[in-house]
N, CA, C and O atoms as a GROMACS GRO file, in nm:
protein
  584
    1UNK      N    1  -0.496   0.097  -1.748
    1UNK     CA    2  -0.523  -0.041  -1.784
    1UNK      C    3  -0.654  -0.084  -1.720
    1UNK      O    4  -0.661  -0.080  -1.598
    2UNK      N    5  -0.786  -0.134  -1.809
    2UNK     CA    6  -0.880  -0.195  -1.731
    2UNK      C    7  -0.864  -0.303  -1.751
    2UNK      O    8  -0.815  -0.344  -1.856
    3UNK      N    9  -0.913  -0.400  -1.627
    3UNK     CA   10  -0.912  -0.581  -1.650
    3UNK      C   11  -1.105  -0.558  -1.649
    3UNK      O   12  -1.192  -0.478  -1.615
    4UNK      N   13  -1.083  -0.704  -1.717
    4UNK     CA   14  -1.215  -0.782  -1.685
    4UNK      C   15  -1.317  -0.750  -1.589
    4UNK      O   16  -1.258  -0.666  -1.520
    5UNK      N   17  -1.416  -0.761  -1.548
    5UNK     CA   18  -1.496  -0.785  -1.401
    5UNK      C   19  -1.450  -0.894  -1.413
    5UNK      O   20  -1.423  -0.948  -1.520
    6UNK      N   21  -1.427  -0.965  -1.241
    6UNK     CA   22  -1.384  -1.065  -1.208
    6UNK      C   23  -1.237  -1.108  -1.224
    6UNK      O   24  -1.203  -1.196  -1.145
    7UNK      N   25  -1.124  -1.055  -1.324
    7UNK     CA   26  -1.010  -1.081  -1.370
    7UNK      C   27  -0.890  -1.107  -1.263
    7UNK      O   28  -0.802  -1.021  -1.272
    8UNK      N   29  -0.877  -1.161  -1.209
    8UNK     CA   30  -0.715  -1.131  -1.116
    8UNK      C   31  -0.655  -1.070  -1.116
    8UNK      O   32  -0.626  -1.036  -1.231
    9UNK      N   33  -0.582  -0.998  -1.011
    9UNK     CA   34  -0.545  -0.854  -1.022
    9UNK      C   35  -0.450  -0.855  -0.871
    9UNK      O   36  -0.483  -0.865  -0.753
   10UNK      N   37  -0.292  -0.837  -0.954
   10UNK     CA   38  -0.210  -0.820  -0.841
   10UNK      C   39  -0.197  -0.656  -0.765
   10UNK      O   40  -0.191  -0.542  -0.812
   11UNK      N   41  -0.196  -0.684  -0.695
   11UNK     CA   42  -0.224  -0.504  -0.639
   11UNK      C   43  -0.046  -0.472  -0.518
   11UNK      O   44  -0.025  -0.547  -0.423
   12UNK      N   45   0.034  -0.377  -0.547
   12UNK     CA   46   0.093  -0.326  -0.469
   12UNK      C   47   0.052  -0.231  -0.330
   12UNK      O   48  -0.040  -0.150  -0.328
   13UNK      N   49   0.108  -0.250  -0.259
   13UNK     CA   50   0.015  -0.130  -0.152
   13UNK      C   51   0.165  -0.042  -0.038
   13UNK      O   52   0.273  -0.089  -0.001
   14UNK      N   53   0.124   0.051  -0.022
   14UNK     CA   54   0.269   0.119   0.041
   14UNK      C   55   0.197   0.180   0.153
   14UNK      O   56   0.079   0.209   0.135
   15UNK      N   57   0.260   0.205   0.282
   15UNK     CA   58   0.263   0.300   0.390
   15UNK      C   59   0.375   0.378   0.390
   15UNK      O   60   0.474   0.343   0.454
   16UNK      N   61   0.374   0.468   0.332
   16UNK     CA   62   0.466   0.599   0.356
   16UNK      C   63   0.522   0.707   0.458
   16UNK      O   64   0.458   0.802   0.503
   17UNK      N   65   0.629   0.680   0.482
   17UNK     CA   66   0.699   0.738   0.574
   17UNK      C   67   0.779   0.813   0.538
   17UNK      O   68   0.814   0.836   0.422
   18UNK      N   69   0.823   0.866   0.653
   18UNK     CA   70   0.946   0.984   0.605
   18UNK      C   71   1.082   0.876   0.603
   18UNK      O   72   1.166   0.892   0.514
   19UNK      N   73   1.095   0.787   0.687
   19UNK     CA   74   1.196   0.688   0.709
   19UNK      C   75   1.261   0.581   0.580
   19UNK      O   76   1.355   0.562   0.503
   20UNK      N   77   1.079   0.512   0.646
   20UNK     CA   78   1.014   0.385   0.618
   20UNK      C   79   0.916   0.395   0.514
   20UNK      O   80   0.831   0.484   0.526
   21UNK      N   81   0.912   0.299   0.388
   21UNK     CA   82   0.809   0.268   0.374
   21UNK      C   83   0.699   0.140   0.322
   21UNK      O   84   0.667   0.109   0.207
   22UNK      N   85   0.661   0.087   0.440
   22UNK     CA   86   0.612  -0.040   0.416
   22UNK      C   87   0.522  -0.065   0.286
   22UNK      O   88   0.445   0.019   0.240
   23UNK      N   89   0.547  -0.237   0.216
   23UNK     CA   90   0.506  -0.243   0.120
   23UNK      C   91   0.476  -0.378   0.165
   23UNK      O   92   0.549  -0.446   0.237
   24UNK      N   93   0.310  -0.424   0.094
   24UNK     CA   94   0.257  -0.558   0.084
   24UNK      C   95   0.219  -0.562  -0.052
   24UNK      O   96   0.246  -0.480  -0.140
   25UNK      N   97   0.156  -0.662  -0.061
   25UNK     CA   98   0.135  -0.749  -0.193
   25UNK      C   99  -0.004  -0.834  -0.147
   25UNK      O  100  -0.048  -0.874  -0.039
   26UNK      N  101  -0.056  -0.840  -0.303
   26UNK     CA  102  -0.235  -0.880  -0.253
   26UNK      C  103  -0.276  -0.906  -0.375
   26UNK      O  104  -0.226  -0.850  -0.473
   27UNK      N  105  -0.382  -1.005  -0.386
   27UNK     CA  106  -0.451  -1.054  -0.462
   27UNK      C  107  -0.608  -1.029  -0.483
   27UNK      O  108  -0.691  -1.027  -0.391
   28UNK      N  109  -0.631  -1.014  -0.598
   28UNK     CA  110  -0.804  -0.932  -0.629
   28UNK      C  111  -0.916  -1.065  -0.607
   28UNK      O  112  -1.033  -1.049  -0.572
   29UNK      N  113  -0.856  -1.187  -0.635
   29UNK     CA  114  -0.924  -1.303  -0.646
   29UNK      C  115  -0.925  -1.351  -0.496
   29UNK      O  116  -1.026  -1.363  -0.427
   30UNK      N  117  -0.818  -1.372  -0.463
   30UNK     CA  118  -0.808  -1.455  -0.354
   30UNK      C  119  -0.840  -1.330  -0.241
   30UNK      O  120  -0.822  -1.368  -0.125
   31UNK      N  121  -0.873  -1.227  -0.250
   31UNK     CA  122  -0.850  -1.099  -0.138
   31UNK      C  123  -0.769  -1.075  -0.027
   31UNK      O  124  -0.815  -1.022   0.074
   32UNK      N  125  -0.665  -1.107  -0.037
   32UNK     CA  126  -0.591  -1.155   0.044
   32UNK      C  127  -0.437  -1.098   0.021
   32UNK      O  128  -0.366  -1.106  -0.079
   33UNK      N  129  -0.412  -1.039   0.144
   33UNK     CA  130  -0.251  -0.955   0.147
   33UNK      C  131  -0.186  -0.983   0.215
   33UNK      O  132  -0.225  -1.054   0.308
   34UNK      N  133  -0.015  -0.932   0.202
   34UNK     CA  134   0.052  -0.999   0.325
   34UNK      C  135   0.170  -0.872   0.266
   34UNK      O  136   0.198  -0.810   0.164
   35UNK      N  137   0.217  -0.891   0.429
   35UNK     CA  138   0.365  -0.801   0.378
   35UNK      C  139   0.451  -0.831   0.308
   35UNK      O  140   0.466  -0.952   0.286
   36UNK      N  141   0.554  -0.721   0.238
   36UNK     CA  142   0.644  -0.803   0.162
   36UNK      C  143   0.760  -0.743   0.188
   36UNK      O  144   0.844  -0.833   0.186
   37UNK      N  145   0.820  -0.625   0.216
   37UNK     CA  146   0.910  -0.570   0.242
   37UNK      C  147   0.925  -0.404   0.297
   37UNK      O  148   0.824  -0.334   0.290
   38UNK      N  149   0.989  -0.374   0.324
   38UNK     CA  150   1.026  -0.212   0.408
   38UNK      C  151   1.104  -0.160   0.296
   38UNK      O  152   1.149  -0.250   0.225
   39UNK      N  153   1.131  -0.050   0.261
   39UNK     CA  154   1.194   0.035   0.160
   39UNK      C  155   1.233   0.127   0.268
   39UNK      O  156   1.154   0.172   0.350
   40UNK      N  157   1.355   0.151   0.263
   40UNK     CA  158   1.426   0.289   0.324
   40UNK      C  159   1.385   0.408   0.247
   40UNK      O  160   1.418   0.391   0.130
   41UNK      N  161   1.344   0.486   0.258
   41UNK     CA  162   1.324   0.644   0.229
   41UNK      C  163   1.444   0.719   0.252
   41UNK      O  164   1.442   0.818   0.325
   42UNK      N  165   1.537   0.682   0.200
   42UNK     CA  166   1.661   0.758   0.215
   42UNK      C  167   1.714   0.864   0.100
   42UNK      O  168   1.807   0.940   0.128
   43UNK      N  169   1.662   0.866  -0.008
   43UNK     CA  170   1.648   0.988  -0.110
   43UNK      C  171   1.512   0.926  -0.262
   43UNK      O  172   1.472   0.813  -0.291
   44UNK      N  173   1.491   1.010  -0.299
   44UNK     CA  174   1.351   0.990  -0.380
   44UNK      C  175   1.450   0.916  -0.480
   44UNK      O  176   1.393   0.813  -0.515
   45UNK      N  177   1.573   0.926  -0.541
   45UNK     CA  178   1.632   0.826  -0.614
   45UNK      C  179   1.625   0.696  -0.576
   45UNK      O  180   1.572   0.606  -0.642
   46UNK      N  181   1.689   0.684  -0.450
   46UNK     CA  182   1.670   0.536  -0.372
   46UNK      C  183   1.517   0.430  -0.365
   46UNK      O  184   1.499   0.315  -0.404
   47UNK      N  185   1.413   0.538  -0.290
   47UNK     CA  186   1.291   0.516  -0.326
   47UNK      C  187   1.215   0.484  -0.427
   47UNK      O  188   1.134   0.391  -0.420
   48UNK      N  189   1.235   0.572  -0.556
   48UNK     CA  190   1.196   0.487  -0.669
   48UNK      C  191   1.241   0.356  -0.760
   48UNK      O  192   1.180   0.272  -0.827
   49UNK      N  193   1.377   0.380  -0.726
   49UNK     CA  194   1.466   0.271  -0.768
   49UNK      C  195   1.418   0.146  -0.732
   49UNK      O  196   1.373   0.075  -0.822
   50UNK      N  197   1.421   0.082  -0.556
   50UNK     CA  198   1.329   0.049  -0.474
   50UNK      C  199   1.236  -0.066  -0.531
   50UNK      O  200   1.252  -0.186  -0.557
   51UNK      N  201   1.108   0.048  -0.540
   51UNK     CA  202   1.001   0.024  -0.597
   51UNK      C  203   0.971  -0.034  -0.743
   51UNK      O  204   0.903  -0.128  -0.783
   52UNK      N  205   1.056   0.067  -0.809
   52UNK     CA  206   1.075  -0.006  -0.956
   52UNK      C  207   1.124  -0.153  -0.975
   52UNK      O  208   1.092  -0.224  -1.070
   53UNK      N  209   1.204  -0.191  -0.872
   53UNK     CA  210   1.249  -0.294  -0.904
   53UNK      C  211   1.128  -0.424  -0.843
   53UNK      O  212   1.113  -0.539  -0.885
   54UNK      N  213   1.042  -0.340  -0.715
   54UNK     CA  214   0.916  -0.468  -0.686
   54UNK      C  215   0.806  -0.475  -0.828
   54UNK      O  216   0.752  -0.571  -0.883
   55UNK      N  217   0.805  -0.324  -0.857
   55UNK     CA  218   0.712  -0.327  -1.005
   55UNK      C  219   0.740  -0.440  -1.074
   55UNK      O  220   0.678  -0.545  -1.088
   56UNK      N  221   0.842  -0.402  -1.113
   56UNK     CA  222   0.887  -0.498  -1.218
   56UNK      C  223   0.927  -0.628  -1.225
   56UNK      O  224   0.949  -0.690  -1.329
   57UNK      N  225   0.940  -0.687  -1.065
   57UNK     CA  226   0.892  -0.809  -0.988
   57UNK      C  227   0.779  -0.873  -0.994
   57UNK      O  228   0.774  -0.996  -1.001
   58UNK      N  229   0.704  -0.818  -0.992
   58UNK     CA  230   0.593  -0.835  -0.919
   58UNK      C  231   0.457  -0.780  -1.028
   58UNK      O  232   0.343  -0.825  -1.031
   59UNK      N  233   0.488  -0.720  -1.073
   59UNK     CA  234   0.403  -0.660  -1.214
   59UNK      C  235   0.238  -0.650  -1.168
   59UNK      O  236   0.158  -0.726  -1.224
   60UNK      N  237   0.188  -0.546  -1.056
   60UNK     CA  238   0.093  -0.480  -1.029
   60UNK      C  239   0.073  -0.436  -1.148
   60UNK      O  240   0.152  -0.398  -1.234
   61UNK      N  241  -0.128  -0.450  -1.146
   61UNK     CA  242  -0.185  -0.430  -1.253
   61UNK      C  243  -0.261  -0.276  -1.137
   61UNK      O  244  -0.335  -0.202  -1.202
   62UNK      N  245  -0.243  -0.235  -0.990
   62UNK     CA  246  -0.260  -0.101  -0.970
   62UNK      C  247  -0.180  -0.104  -0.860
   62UNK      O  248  -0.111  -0.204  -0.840
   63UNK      N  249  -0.176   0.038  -0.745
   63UNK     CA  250  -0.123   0.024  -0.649
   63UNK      C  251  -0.230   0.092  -0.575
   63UNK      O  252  -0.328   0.136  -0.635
   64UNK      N  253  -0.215   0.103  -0.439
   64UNK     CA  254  -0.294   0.155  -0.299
   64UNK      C  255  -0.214   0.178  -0.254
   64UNK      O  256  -0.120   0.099  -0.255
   65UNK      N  257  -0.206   0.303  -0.189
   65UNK     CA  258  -0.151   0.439  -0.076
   65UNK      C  259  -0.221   0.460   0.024
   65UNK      O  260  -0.332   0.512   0.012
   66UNK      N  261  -0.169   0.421   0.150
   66UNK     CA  262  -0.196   0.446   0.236
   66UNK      C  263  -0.221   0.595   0.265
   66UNK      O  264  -0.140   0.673   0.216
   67UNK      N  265  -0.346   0.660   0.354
   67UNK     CA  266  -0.367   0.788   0.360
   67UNK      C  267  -0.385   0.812   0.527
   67UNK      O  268  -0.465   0.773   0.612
   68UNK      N  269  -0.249   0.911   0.526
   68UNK     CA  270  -0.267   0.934   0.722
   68UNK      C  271  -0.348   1.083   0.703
   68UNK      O  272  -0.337   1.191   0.645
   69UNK      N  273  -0.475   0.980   0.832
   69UNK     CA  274  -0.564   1.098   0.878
   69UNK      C  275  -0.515   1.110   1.032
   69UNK      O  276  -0.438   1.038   1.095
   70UNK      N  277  -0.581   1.218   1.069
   70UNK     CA  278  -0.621   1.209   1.224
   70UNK      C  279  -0.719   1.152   1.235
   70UNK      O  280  -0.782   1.118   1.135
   71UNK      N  281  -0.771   1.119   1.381
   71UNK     CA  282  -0.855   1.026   1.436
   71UNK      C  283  -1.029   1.124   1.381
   71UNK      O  284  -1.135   1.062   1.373
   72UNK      N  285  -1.021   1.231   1.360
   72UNK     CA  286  -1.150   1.318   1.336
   72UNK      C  287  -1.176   1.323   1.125
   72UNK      O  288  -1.276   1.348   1.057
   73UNK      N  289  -1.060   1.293   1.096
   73UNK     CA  290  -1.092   1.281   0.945
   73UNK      C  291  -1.003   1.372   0.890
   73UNK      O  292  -0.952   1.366   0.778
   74UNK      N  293  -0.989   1.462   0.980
   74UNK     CA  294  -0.920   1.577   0.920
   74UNK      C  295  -0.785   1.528   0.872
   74UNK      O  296  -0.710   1.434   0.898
   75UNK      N  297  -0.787   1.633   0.788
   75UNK     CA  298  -0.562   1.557   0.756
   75UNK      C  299  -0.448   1.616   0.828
   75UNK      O  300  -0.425   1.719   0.892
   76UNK      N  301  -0.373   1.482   0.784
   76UNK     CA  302  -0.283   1.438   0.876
   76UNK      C  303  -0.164   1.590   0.838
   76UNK      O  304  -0.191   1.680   0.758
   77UNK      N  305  -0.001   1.578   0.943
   77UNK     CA  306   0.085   1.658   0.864
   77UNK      C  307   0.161   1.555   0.756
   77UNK      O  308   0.273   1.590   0.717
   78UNK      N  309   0.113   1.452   0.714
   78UNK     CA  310   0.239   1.319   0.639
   78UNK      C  311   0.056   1.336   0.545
   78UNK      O  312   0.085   1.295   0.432
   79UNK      N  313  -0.031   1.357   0.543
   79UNK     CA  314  -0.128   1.341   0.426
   79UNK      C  315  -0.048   1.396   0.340
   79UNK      O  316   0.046   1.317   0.344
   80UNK      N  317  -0.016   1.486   0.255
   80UNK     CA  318  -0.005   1.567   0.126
   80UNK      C  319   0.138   1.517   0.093
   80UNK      O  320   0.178   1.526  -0.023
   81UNK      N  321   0.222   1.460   0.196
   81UNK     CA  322   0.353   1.394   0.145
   81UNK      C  323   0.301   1.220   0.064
   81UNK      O  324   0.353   1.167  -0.035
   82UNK      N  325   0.170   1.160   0.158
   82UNK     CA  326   0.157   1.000   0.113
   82UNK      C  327   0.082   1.037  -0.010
   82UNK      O  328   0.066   0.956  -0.100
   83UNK      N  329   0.017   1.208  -0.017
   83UNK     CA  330  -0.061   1.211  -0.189
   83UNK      C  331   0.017   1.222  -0.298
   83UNK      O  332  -0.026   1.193  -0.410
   84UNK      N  333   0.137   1.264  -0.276
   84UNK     CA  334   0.267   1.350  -0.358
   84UNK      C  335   0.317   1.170  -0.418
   84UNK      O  336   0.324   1.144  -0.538
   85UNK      N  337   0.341   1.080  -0.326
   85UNK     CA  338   0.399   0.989  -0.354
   85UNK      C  339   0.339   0.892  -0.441
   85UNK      O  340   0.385   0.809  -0.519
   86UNK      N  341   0.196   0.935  -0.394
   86UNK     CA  342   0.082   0.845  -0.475
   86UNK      C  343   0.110   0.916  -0.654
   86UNK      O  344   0.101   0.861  -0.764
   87UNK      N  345   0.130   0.999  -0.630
   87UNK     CA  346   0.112   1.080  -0.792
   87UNK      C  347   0.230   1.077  -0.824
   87UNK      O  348   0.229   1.142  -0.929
   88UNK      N  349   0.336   1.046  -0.805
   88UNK     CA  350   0.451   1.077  -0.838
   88UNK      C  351   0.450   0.877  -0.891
   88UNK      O  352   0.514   0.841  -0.991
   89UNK      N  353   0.389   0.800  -0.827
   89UNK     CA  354   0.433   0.658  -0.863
   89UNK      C  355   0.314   0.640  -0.961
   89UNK      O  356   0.305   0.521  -0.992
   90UNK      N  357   0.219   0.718  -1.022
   90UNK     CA  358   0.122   0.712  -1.114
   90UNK      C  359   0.205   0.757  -1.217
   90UNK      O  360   0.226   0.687  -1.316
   91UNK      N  361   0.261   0.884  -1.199
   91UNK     CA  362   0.326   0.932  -1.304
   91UNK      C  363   0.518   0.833  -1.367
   91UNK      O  364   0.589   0.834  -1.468
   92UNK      N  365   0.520   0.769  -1.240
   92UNK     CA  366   0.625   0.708  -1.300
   92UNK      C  367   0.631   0.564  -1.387
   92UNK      O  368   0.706   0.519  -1.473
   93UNK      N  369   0.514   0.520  -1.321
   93UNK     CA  370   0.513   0.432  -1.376
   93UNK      C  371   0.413   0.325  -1.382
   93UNK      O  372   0.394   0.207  -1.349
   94UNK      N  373   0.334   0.468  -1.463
   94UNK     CA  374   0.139   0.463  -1.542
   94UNK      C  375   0.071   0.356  -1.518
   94UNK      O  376   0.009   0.287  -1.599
   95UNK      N  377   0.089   0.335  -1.349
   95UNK     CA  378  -0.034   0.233  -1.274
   95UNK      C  379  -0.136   0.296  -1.228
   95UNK      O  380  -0.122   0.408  -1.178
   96UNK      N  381  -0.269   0.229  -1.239
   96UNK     CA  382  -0.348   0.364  -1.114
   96UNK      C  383  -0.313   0.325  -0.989
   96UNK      O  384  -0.275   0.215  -0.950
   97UNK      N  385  -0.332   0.455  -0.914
   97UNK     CA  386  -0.332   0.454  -0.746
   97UNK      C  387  -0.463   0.478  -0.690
   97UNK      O  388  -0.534   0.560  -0.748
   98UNK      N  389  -0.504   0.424  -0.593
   98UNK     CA  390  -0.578   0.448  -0.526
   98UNK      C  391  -0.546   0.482  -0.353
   98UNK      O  392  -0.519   0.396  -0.269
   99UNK      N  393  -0.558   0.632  -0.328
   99UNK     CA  394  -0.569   0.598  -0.167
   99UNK      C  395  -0.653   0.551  -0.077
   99UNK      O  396  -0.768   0.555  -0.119
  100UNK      N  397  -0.642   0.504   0.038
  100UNK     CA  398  -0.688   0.418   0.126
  100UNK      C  399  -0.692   0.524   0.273
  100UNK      O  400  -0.579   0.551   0.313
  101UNK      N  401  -0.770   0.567   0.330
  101UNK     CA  402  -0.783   0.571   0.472
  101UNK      C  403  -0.674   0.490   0.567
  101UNK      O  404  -0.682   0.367   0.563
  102UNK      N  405  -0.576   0.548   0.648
  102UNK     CA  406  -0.499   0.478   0.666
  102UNK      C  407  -0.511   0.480   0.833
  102UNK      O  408  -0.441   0.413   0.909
  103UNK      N  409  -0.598   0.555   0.864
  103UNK     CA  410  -0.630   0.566   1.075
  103UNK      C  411  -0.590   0.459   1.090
  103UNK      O  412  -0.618   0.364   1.016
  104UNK      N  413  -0.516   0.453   1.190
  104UNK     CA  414  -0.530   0.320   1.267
  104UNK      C  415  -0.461   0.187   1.246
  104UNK      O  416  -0.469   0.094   1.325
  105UNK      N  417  -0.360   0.184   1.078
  105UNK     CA  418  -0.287   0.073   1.057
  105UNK      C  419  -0.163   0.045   1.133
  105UNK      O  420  -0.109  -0.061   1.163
  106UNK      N  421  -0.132   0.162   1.156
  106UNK     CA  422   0.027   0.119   1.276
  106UNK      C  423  -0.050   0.043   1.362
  106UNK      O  424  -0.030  -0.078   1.379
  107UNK      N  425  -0.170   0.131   1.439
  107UNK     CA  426  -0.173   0.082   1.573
  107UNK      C  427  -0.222  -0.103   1.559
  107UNK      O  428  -0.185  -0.182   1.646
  108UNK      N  429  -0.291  -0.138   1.464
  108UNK     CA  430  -0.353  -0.237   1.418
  108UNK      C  431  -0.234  -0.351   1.401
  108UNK      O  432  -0.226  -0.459   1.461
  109UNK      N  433  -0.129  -0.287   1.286
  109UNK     CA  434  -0.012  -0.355   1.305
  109UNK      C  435   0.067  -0.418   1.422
  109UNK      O  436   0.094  -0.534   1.452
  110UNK      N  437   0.095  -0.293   1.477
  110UNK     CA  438   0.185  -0.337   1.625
  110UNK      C  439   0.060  -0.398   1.704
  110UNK      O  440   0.062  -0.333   1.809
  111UNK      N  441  -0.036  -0.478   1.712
  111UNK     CA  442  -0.149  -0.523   1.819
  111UNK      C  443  -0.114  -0.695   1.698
  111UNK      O  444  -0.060  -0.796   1.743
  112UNK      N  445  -0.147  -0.686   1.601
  112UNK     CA  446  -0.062  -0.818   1.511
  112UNK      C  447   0.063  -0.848   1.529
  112UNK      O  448   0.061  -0.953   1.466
  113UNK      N  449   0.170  -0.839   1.565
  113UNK     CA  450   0.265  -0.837   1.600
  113UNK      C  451   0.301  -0.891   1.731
  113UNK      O  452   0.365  -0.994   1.757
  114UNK      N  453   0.236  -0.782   1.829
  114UNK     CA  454   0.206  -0.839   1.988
  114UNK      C  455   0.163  -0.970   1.987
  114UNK      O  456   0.222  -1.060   2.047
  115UNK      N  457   0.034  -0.988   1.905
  115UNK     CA  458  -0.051  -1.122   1.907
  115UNK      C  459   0.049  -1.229   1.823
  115UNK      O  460   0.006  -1.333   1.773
  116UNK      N  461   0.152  -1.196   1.818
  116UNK     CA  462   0.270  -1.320   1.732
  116UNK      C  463   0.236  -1.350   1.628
  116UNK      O  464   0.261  -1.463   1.586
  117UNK      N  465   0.150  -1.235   1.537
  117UNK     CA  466   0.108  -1.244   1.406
  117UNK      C  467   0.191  -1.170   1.284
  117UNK      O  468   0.142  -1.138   1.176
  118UNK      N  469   0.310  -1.151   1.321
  118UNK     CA  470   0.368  -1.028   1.285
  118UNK      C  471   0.543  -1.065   1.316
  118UNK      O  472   0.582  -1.146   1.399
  119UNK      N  473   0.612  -0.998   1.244
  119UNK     CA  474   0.734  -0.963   1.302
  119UNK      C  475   0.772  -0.806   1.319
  119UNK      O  476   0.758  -0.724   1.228
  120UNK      N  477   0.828  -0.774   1.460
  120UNK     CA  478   0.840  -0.662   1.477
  120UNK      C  479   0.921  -0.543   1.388
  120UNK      O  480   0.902  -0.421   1.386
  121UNK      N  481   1.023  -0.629   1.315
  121UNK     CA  482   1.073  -0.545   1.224
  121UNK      C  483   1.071  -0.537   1.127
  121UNK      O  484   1.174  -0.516   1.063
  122UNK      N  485   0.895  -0.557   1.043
  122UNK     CA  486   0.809  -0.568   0.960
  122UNK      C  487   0.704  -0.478   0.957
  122UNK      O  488   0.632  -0.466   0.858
  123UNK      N  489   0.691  -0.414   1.058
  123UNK     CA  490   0.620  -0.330   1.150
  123UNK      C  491   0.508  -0.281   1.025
  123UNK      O  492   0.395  -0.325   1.005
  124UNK      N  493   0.588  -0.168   0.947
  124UNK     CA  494   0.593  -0.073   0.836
  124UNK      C  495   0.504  -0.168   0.709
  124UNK      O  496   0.391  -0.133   0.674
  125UNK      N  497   0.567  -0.276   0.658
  125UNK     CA  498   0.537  -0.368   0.613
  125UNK      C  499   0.397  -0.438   0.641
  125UNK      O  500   0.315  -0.463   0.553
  126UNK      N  501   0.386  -0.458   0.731
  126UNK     CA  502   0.243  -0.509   0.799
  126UNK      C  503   0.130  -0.374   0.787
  126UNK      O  504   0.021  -0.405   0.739
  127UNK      N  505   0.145  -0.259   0.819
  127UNK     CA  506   0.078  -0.180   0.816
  127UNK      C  507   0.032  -0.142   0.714
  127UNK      O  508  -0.071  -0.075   0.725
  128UNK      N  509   0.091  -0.171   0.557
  128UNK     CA  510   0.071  -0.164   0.439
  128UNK      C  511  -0.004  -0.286   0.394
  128UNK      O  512  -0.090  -0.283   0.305
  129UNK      N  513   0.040  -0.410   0.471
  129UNK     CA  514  -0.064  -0.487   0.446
  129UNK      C  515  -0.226  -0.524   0.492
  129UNK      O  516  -0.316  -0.595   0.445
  130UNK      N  517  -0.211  -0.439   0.606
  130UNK     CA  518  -0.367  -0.413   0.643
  130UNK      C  519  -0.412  -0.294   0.557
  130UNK      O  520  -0.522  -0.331   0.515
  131UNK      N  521  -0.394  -0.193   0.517
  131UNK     CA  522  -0.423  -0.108   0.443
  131UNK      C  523  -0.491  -0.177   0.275
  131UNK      O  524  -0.582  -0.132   0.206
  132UNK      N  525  -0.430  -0.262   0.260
  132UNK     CA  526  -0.439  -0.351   0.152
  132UNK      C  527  -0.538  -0.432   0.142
  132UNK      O  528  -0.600  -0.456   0.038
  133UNK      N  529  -0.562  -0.487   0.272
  133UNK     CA  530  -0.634  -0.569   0.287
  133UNK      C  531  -0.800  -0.486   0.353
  133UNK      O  532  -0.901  -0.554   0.373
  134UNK      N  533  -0.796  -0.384   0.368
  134UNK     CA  534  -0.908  -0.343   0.389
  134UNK      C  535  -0.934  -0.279   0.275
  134UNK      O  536  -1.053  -0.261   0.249
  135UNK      N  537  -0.840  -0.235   0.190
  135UNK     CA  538  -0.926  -0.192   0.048
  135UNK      C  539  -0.934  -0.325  -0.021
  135UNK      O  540  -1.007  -0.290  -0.114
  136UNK      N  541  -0.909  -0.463  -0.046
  136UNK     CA  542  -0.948  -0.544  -0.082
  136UNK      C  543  -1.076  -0.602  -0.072
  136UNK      O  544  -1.145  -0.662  -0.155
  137UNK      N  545  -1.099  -0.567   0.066
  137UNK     CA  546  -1.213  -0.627   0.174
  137UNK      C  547  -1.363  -0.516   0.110
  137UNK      O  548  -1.480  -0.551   0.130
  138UNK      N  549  -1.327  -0.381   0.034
  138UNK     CA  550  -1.455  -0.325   0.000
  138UNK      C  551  -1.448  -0.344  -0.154
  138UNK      O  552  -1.521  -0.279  -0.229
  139UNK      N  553  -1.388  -0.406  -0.184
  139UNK     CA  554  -1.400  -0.452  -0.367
  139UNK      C  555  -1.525  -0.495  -0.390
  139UNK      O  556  -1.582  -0.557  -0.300
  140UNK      N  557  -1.584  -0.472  -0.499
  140UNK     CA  558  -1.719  -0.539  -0.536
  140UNK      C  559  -1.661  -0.625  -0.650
  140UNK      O  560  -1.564  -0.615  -0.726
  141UNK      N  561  -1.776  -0.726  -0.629
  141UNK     CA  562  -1.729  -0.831  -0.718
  141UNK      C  563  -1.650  -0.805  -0.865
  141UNK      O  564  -1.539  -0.842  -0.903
  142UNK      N  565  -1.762  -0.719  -0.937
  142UNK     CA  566  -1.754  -0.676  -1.054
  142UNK      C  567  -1.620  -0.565  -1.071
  142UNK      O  568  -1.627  -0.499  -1.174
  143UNK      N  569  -1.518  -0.542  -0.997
  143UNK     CA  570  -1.461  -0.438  -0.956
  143UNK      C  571  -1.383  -0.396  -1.101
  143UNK      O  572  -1.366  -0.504  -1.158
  144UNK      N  573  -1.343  -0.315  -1.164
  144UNK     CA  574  -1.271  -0.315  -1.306
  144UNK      C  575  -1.115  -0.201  -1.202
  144UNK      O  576  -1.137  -0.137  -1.099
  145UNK      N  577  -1.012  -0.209  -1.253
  145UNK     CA  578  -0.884  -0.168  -1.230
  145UNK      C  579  -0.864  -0.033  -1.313
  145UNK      O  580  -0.841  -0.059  -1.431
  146UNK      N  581  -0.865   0.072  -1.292
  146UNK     CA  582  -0.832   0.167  -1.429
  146UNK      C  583  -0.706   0.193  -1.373
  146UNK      O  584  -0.626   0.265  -1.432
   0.00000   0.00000   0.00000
């Protein structure tokens, strides 16, 4: 799906865990994200189910995947599981994904949280929403959605 340059554009965003996996919600206009909920990772049935049901809530025109590196760039051991998930939610249900560089959103999270910006058992949630919000933050104006 392409929008407009300039068009509004709800965007999903996930941090993937083996557990957990945090999910925010964000706006292309307003640039602006916030957490929205934790998904248990308790079987890939559960998980998509999950999700399908924020899709279809919430009706993202793309999504963003969080991508765990190490601190040097190199990849992570949870990289090729957060790429699997990215392609597996393209293929389920024909949004684009984009991954995101994800260094540093826990720790970023839990320091929001500390600072009473946060709730602690949002943790997951929050971390997806900074992820979100820093791929929002490099959008160019003209940005089109494929």
């Amino acid at each position: 799906m392409s929008l407009a340059a300039g068009r509004e554009a709800t965007l999903l965003a996930f941090d993937y865990g083996e557990k957990r996996i945090g999910v925010a919600v964000g706006n292309s206009l307003t640039r602006s994200a916030r957490p929205l909920v934790i998904v248990q990772n308790r079987s890939r049935e559960y998980r998509f189910e999950a999700v399908g049901k924020l899709i279809a809530e919430w009706k993202p025109d793309a999504l963003v995947v969080g991508l765990p590196m190490h601190p040097d760039g190199t990849p992570h051991e949870m990289t090729q599981l957060a790429k699997r998930f990215g392609n597996q939610l393209n293929g389920r249900f024909n949004l684009p994904v984009t991954w995101i560089d994800e260094r540093y959103s826990s720790v970023e999270a839990k320091a929001e949280i500390r600072a009473g910006n946060g709730r602690a058992d949002m943790l997951d949630a929050e971390a997806a929403s900074i992820i979100l919000q820093q791929y929002l933050d490099g959008l160019s104006d003209d940005h089109e959605f494929h």
